[in-house]
PyMOL Python script that loads the backbone (N, CA, C, O; Angstrom):
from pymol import cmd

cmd.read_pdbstr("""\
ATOM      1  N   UNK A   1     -59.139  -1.591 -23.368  1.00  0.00           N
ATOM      2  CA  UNK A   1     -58.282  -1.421 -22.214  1.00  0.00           C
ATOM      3  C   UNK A   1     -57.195  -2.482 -22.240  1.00  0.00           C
ATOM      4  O   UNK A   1     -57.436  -3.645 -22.565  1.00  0.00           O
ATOM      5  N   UNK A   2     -55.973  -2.039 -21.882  1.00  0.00           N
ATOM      6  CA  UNK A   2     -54.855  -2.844 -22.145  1.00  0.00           C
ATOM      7  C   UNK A   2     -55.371  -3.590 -20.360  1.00  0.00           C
ATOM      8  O   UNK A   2     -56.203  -3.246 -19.520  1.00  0.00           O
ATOM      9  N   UNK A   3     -54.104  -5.001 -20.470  1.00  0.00           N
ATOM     10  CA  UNK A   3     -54.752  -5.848 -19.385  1.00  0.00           C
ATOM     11  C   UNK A   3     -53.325  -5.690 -18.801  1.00  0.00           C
ATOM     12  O   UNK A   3     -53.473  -5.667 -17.579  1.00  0.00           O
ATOM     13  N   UNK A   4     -52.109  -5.580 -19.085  1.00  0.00           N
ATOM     14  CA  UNK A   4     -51.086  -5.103 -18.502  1.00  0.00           C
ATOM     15  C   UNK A   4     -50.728  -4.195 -17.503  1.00  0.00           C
ATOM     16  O   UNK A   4     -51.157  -3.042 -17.465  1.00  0.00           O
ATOM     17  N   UNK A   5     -50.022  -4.639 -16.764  1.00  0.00           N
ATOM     18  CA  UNK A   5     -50.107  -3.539 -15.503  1.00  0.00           C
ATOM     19  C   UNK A   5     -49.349  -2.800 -15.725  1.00  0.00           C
ATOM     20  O   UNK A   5     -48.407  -3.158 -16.433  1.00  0.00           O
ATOM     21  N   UNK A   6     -49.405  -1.380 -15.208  1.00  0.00           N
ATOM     22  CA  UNK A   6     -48.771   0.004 -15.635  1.00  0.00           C
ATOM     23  C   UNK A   6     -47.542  -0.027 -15.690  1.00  0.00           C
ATOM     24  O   UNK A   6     -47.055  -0.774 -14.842  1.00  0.00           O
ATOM     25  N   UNK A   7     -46.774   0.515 -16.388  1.00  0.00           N
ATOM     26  CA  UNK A   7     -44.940   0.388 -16.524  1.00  0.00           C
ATOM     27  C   UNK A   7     -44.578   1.672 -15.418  1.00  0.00           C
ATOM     28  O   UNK A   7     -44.938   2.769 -15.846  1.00  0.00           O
ATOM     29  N   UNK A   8     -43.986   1.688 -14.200  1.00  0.00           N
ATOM     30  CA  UNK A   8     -43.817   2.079 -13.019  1.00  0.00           C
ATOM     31  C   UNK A   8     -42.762   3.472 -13.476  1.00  0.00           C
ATOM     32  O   UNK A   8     -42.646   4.674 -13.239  1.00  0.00           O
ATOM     33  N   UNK A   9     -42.005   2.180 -14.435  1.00  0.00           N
ATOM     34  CA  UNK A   9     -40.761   3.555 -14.691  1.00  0.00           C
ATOM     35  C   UNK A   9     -40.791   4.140 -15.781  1.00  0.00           C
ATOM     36  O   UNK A   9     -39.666   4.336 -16.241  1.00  0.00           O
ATOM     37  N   UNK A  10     -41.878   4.614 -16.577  1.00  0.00           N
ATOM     38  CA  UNK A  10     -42.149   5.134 -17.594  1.00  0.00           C
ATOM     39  C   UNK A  10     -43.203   6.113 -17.261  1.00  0.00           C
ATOM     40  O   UNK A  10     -44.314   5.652 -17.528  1.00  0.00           O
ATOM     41  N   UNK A  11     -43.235   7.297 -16.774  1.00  0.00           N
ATOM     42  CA  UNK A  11     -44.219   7.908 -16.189  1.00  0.00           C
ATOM     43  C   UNK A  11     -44.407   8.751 -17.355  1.00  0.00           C
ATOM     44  O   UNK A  11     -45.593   9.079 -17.359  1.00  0.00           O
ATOM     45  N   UNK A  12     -43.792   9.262 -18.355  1.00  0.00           N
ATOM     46  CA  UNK A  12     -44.330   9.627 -19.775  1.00  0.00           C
ATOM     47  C   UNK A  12     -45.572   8.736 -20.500  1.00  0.00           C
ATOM     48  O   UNK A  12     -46.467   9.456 -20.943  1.00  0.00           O
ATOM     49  N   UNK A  13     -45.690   7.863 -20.616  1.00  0.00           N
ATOM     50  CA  UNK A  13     -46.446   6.711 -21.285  1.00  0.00           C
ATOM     51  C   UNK A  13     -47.312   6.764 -19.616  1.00  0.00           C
ATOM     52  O   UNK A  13     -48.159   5.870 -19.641  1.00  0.00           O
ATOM     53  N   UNK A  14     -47.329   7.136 -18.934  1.00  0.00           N
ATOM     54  CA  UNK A  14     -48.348   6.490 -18.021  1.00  0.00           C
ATOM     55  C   UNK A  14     -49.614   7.773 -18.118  1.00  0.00           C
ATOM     56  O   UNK A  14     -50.832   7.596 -18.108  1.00  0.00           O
ATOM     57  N   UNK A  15     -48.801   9.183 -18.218  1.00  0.00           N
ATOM     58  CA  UNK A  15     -48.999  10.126 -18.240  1.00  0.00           C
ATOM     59  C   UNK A  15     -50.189  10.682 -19.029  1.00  0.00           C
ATOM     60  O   UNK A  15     -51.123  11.420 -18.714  1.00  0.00           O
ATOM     61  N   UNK A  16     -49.697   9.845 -20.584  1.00  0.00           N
ATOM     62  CA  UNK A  16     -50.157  10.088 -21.863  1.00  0.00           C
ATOM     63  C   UNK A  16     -51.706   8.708 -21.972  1.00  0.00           C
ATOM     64  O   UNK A  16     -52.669   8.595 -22.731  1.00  0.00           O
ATOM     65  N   UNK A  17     -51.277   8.033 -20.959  1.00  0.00           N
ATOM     66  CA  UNK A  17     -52.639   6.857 -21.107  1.00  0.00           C
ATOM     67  C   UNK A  17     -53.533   8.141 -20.288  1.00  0.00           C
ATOM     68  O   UNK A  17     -54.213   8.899 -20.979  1.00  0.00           O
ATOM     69  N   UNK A  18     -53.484   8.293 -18.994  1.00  0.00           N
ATOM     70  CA  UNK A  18     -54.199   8.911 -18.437  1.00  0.00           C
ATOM     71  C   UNK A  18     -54.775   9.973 -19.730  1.00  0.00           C
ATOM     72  O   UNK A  18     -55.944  10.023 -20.114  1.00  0.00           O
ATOM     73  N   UNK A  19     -54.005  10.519 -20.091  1.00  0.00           N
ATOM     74  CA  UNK A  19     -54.903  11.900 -20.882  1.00  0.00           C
ATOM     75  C   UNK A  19     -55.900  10.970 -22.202  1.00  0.00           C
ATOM     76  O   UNK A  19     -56.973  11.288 -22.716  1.00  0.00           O
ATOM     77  N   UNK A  20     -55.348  10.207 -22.350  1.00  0.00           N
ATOM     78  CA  UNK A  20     -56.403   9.318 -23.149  1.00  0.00           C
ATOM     79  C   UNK A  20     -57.829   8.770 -22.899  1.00  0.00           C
ATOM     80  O   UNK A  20     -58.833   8.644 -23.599  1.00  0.00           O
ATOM     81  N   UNK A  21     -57.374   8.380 -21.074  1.00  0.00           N
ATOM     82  CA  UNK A  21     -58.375   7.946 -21.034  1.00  0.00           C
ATOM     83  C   UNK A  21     -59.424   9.036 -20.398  1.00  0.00           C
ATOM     84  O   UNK A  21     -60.563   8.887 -19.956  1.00  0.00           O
ATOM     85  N   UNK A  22     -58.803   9.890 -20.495  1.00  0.00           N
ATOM     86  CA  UNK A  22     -59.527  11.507 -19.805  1.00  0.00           C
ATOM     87  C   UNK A  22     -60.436  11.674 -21.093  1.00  0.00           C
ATOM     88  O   UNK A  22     -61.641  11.751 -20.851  1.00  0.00           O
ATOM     89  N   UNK A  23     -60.023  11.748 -22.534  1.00  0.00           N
ATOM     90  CA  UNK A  23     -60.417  12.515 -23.479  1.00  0.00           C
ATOM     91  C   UNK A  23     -61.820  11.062 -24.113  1.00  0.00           C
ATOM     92  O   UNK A  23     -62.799  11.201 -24.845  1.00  0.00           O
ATOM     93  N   UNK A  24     -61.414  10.147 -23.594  1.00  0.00           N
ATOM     94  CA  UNK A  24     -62.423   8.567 -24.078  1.00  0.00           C
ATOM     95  C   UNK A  24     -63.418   9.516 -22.973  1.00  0.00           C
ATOM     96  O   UNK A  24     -64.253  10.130 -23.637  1.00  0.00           O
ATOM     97  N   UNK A  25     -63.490   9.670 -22.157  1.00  0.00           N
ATOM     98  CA  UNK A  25     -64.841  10.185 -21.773  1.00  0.00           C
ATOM     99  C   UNK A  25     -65.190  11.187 -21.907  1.00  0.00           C
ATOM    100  O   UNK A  25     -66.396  11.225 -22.156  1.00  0.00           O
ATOM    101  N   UNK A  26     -64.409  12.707 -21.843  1.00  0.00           N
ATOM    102  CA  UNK A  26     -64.922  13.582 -22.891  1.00  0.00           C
ATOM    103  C   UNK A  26     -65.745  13.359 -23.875  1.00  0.00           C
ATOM    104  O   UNK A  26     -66.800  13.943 -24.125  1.00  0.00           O
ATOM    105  N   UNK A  27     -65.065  12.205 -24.619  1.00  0.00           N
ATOM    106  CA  UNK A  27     -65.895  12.174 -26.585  1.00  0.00           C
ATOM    107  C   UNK A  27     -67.358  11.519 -26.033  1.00  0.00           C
ATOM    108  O   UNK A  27     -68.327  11.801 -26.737  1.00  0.00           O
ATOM    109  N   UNK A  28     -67.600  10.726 -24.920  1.00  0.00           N
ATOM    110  CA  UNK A  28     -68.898   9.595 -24.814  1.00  0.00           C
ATOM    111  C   UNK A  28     -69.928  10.791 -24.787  1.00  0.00           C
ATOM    112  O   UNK A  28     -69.981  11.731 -23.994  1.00  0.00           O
ATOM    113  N   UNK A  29     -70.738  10.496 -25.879  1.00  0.00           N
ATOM    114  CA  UNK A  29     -72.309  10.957 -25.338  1.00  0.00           C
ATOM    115  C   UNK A  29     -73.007  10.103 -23.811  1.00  0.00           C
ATOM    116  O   UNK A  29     -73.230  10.439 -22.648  1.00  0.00           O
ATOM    117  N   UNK A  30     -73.118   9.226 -24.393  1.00  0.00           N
ATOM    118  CA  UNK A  30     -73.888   8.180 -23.552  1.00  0.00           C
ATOM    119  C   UNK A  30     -72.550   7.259 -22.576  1.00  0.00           C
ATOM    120  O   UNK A  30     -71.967   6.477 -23.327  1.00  0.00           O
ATOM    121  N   UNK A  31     -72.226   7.238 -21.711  1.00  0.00           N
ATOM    122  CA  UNK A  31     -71.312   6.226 -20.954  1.00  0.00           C
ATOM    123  C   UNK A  31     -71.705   5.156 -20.820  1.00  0.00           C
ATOM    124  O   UNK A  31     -72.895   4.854 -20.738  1.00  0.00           O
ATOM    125  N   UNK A  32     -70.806   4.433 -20.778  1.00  0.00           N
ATOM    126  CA  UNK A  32     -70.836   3.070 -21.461  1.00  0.00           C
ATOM    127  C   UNK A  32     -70.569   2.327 -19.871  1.00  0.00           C
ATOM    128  O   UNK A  32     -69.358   2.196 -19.696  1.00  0.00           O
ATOM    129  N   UNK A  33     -71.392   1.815 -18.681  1.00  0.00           N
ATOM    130  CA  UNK A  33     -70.973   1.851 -17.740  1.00  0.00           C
ATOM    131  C   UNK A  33     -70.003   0.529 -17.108  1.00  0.00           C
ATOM    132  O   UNK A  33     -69.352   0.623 -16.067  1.00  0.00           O
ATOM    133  N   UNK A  34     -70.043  -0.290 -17.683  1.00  0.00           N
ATOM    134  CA  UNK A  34     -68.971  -1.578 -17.276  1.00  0.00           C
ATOM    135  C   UNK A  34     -67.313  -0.652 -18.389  1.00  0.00           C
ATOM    136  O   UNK A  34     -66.258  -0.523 -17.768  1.00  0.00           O
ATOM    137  N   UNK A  35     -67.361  -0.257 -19.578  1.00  0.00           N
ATOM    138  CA  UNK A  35     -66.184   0.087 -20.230  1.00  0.00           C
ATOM    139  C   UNK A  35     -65.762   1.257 -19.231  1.00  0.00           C
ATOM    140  O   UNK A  35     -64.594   1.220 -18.844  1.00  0.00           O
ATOM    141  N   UNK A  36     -66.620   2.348 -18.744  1.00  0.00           N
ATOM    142  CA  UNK A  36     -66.228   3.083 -17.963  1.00  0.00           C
ATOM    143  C   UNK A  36     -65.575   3.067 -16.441  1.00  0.00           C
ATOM    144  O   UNK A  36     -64.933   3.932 -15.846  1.00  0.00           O
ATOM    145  N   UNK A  37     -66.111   1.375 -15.941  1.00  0.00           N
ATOM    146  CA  UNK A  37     -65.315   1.161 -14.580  1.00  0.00           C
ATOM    147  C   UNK A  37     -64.256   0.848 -14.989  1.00  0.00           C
ATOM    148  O   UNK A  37     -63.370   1.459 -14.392  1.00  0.00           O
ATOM    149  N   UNK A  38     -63.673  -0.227 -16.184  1.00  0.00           N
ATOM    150  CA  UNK A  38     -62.366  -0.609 -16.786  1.00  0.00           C
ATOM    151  C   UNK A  38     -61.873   0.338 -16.441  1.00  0.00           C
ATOM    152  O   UNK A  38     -60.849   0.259 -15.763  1.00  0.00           O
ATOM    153  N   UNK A  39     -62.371   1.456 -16.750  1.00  0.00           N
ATOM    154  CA  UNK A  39     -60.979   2.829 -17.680  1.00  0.00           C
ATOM    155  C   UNK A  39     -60.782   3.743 -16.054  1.00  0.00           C
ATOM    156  O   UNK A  39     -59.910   4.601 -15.922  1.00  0.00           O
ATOM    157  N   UNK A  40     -61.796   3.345 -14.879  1.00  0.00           N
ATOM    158  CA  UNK A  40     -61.304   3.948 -14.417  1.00  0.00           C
ATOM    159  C   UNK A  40     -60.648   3.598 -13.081  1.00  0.00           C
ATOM    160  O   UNK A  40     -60.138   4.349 -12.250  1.00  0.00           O
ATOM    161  N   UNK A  41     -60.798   2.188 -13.086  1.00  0.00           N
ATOM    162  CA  UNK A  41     -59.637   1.279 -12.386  1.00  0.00           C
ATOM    163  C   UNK A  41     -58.369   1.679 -13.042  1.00  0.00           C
ATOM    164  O   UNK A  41     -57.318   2.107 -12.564  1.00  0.00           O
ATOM    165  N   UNK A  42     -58.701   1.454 -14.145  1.00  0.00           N
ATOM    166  CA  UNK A  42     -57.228   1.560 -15.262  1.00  0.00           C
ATOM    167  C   UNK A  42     -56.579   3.010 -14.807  1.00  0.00           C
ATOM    168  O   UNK A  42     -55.390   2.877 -14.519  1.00  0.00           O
ATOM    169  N   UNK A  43     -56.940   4.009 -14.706  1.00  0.00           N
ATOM    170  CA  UNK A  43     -56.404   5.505 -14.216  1.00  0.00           C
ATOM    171  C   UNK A  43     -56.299   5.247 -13.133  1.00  0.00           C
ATOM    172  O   UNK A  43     -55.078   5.253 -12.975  1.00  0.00           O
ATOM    173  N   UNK A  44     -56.832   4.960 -12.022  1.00  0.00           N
ATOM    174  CA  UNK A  44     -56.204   4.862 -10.403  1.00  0.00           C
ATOM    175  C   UNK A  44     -54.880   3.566 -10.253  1.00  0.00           C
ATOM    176  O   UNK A  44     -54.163   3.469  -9.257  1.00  0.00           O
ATOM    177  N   UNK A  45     -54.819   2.947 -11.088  1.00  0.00           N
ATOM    178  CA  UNK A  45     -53.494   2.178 -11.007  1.00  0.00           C
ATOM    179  C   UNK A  45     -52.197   2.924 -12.009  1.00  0.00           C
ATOM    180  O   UNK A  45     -50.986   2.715 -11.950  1.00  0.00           O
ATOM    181  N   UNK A  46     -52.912   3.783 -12.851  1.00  0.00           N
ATOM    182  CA  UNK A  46     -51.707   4.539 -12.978  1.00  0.00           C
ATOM    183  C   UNK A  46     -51.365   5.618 -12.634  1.00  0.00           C
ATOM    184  O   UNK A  46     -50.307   6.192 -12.891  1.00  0.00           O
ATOM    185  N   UNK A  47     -52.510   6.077 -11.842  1.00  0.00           N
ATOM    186  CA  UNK A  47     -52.462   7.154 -10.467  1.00  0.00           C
ATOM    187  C   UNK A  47     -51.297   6.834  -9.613  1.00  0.00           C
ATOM    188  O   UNK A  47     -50.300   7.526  -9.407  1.00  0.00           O
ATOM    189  N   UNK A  48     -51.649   5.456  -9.073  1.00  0.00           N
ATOM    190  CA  UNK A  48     -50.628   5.037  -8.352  1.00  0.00           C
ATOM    191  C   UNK A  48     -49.588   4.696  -8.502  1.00  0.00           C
ATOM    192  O   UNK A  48     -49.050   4.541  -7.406  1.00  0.00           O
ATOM    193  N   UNK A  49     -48.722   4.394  -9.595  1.00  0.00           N
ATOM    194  CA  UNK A  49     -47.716   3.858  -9.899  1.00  0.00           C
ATOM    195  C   UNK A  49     -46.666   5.157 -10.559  1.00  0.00           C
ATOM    196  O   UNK A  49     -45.445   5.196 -10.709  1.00  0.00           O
ATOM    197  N   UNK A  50     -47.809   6.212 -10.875  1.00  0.00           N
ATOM    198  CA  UNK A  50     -47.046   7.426 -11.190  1.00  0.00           C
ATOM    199  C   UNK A  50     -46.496   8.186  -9.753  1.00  0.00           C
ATOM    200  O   UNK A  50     -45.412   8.679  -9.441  1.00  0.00           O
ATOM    201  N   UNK A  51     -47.741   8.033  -9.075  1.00  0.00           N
ATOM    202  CA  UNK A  51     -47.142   8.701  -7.705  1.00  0.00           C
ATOM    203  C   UNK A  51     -45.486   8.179  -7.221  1.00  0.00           C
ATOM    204  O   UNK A  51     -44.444   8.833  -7.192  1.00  0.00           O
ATOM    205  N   UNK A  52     -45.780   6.602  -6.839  1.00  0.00           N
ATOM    206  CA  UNK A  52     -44.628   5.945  -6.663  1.00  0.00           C
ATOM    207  C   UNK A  52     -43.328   6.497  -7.352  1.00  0.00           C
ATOM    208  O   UNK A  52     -42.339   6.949  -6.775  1.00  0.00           O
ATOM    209  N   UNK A  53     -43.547   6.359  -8.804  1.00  0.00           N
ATOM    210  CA  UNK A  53     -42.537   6.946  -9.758  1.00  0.00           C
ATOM    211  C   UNK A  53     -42.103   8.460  -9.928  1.00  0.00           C
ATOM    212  O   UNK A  53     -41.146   8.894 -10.569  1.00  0.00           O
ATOM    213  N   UNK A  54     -42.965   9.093  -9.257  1.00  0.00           N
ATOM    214  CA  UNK A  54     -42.281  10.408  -8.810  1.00  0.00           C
ATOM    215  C   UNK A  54     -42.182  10.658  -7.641  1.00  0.00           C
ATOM    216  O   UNK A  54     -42.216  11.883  -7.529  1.00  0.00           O
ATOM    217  N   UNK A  55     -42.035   9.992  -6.303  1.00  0.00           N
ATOM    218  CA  UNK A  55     -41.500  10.097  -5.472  1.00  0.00           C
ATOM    219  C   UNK A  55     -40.408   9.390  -5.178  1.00  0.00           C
ATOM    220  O   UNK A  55     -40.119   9.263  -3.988  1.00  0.00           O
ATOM    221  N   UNK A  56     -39.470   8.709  -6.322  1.00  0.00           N
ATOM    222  CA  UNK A  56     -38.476   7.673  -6.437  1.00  0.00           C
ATOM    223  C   UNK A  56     -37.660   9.155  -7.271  1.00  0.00           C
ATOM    224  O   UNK A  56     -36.643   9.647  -6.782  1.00  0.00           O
ATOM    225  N   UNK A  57     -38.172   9.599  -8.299  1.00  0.00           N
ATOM    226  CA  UNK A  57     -37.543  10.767  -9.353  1.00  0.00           C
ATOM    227  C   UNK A  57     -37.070  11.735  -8.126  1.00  0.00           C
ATOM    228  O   UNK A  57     -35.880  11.942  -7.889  1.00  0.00           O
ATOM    229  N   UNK A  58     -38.222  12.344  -7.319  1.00  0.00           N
ATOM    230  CA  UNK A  58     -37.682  13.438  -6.285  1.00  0.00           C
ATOM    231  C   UNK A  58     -36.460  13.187  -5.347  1.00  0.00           C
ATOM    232  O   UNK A  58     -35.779  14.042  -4.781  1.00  0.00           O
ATOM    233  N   UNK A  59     -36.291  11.446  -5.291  1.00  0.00           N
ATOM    234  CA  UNK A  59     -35.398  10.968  -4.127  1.00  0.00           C
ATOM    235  C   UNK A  59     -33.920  11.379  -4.728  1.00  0.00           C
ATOM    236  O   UNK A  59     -32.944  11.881  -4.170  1.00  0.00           O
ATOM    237  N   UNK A  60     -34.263  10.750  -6.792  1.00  0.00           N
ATOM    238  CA  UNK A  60     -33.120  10.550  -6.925  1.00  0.00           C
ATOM    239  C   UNK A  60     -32.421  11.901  -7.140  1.00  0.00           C
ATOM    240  O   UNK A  60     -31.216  12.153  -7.151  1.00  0.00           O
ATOM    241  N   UNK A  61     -33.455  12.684  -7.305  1.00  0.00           N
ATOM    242  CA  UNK A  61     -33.281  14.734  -7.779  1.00  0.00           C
ATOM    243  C   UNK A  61     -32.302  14.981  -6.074  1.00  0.00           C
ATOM    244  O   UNK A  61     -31.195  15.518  -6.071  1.00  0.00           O
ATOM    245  N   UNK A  62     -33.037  14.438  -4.680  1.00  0.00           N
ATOM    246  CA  UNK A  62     -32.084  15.099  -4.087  1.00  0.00           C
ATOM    247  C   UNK A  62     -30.975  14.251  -3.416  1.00  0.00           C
ATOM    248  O   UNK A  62     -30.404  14.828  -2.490  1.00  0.00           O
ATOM    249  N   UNK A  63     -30.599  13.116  -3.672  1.00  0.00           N
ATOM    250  CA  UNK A  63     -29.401  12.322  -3.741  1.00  0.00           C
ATOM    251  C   UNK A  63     -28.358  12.741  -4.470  1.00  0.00           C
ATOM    252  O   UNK A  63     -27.240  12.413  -4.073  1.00  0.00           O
ATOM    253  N   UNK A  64     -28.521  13.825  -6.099  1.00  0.00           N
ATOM    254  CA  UNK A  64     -27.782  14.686  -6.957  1.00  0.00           C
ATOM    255  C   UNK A  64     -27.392  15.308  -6.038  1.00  0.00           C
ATOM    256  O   UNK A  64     -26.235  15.263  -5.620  1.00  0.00           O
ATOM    257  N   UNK A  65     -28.561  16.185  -5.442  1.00  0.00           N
ATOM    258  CA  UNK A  65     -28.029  17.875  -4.914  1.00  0.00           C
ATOM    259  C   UNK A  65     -27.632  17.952  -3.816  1.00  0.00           C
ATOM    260  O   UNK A  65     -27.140  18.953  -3.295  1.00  0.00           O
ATOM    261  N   UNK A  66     -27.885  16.347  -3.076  1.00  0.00           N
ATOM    262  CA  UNK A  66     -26.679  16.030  -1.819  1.00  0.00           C
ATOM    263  C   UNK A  66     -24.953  16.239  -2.614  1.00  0.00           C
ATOM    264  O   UNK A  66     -24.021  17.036  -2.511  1.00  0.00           O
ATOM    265  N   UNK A  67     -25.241  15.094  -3.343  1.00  0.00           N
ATOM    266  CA  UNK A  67     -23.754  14.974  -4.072  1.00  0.00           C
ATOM    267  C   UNK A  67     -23.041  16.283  -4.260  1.00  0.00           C
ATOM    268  O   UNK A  67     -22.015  16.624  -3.670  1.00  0.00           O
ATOM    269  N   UNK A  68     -23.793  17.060  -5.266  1.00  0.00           N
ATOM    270  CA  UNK A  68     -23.270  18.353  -5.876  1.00  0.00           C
ATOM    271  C   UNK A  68     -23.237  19.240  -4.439  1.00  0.00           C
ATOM    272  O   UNK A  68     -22.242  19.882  -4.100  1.00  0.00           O
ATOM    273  N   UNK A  69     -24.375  19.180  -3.716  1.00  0.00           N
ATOM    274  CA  UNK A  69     -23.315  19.758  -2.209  1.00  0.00           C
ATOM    275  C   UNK A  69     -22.112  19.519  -1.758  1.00  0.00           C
ATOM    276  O   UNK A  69     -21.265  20.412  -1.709  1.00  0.00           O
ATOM    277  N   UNK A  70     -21.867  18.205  -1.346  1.00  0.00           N
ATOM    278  CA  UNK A  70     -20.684  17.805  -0.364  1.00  0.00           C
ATOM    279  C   UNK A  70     -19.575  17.760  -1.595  1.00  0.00           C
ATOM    280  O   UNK A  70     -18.439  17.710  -1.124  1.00  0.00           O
ATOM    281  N   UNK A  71     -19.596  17.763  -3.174  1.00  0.00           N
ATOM    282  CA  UNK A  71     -18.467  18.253  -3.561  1.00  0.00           C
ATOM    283  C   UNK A  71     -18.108  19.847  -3.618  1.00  0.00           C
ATOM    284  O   UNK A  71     -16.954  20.184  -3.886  1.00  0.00           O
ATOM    285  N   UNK A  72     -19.071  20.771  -3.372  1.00  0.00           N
ATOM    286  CA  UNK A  72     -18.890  21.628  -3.458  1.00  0.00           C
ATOM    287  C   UNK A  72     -17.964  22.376  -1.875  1.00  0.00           C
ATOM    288  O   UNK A  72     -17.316  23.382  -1.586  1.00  0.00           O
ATOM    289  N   UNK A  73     -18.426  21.175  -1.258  1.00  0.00           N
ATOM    290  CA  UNK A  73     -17.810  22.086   0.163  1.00  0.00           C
ATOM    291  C   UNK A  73     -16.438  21.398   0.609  1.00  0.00           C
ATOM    292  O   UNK A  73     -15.721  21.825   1.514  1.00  0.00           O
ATOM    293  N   UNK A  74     -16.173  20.199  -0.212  1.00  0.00           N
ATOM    294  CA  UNK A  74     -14.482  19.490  -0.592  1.00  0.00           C
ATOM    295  C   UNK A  74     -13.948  20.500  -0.974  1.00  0.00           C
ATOM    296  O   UNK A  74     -12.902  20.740  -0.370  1.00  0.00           O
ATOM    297  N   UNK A  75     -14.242  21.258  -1.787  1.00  0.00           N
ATOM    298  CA  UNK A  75     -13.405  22.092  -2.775  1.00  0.00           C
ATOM    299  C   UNK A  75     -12.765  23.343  -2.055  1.00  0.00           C
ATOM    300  O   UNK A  75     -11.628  23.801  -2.171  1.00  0.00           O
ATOM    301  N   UNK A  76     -13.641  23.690  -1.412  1.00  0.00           N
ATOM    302  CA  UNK A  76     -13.240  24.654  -0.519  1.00  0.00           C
ATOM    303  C   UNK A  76     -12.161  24.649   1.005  1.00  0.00           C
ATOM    304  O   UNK A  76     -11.969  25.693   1.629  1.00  0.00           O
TER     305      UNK A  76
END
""", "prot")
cmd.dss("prot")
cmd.show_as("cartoon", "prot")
cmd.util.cbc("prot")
cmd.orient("prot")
């Protein structure tokens, strides 16, 4: 488990840990139960930091389609 805290604005790479650490417990026969709380602290902080990071993406999606509105109704 990396000891670094999640990169906020990289929700690709946050995305792709999560499915990693989805598929590390898939493969376990036996769970490994202290490696398994790591990994799954480790997914709820990038639970959270993805959330954050796509509700910053949605803001900036409709701050565009404000824009591309009010030029559209200049024009006219």
């Amino acid at each position: 488990m990396t000891k670094e805290k999640p990169d906020i604005k990289n929700l690709s790479d946050n995305l792709k840990r999560l499915s990693e650490i989805t598929k590390w417990f898939e493969n376990q026969e036996e769970i490994d139960i202290e490696e398994g709380l790591k990994k799954v602290k480790e997914a709820a902080a990038l639970i959270k930091v993805s959330r954050e990071r796509l509700k910053g993406i949605e803001n900036e999606f409709e701050e565009i389609k404000k824009e591309v509105s009010f030029g559209e109704e200049s024009d006219k």
